[in-house]
C-alpha positions in Angstrom: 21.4 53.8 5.7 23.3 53.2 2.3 22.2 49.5 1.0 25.7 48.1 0.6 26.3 48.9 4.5 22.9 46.4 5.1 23.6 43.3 6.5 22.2 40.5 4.1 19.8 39.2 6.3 18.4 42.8 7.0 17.8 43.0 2.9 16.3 39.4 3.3 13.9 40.5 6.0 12.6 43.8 4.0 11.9 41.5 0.7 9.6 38.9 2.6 8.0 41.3 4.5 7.0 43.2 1.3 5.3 40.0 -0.2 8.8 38.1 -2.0 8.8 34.8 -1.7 12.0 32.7 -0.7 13.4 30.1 -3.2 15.4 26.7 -2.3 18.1 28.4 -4.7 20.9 30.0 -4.1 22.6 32.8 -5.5 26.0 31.5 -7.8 27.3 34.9 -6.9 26.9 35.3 -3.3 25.5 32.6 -2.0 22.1 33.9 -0.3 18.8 32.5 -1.4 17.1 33.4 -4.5 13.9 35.4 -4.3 10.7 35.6 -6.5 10.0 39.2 -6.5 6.8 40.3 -8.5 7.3 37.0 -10.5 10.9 37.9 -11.6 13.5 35.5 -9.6 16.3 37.5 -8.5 19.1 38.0 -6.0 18.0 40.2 -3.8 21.2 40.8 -1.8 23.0 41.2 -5.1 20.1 43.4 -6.4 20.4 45.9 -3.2 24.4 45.9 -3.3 25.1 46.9 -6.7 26.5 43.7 -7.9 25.0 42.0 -11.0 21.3 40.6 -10.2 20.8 37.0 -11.3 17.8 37.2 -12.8 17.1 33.9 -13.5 18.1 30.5 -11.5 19.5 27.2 -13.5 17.3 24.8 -13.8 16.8 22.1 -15.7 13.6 22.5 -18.4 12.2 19.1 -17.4 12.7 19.3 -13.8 11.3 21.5 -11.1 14.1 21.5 -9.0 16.7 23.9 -9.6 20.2 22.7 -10.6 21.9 24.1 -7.0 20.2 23.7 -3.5 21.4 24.3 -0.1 21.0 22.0 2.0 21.6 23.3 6.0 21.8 20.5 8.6 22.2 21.6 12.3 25.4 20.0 13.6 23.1 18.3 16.5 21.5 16.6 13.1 24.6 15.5 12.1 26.0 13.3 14.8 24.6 9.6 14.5 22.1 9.0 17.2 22.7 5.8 19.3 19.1 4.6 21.4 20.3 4.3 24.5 17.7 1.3 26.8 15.5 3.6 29.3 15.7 2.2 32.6 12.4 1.4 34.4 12.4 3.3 37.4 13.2 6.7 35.4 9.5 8.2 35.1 9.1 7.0 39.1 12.2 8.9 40.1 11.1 12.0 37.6 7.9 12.1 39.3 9.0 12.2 42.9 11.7 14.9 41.6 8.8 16.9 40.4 7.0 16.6 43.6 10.7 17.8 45.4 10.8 20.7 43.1 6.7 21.5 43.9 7.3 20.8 47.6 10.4 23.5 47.5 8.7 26.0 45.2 5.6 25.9 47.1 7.9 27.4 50.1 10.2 29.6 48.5 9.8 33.5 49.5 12.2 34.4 46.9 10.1 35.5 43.7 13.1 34.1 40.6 14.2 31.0 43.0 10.8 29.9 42.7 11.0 30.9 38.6 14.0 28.5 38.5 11.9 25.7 40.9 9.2 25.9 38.4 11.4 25.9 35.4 12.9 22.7 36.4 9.6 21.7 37.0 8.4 22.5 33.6 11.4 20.7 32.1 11.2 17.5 34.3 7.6 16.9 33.2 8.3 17.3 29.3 11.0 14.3 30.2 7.9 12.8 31.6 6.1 13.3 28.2 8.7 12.0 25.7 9.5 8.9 27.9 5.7 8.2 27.8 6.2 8.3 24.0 
């Protein structure tokens, strides 16, 4: 497959599974993150694409951080959290759920009906868990 047809991440992939190590730069070119490859820092997408390597990343001679840094936040992340006051008789009605789903699974002839009872089952009892936190 010719390298400029690779998909970015596919170049990425090959690089750390040969031993490069992935740096908190990012490429001023294309964007992707910078690589340490046999102790040279380089663009690997660049590199495997024909455009210009950068062969080294800005950073400051005092400072260990490099000048740019991506930062990725999930959108979930993002959103301001609000507590919300747990009411007292949610882990008693999670447990008798738990029971309904065990009860239900326990006669269920139908072999990915009783996959879903015990996913729900699975899921209700890590509730349990974080409440109990």
């Amino acid at each position: 497959m010719n390298s400029s047809a690779r998909k970015p991440d596919d170049i990425m992939a090959e690089y750390l599974l040969g031993g490069a190590k992935m740096l908190a730069e990012v490429c001023p070119k294309c964007g992707a993150p910078m690589f340490e490859v046999k102790g040279k820092r380089m663009c690997v997408v660049c590199a495997e694409t024909g455009k210009n390597s950068v062969e080294t990343a800005k950073t400051a001679p005092d400072s260990k951080y490099p000048d740019t840094l991506r930062v990725i936040t999930p959108k979930y992340a993002a959103a301001p959290v609000k507590s919300v006051p747990v009411s007292d008789d949610i882990p008693a009605r999670l447990d008798a759920l738990i029971l309904q789903f065990c009860a239900r699974a326990e006669g269920e002839p139908d072999p990915s009906r009783c996959l879903s009872y015990m996913e729900c089952i699975r899921t209700a009892a890590e509730a349990r868990v974080m409440l109990n936190r």
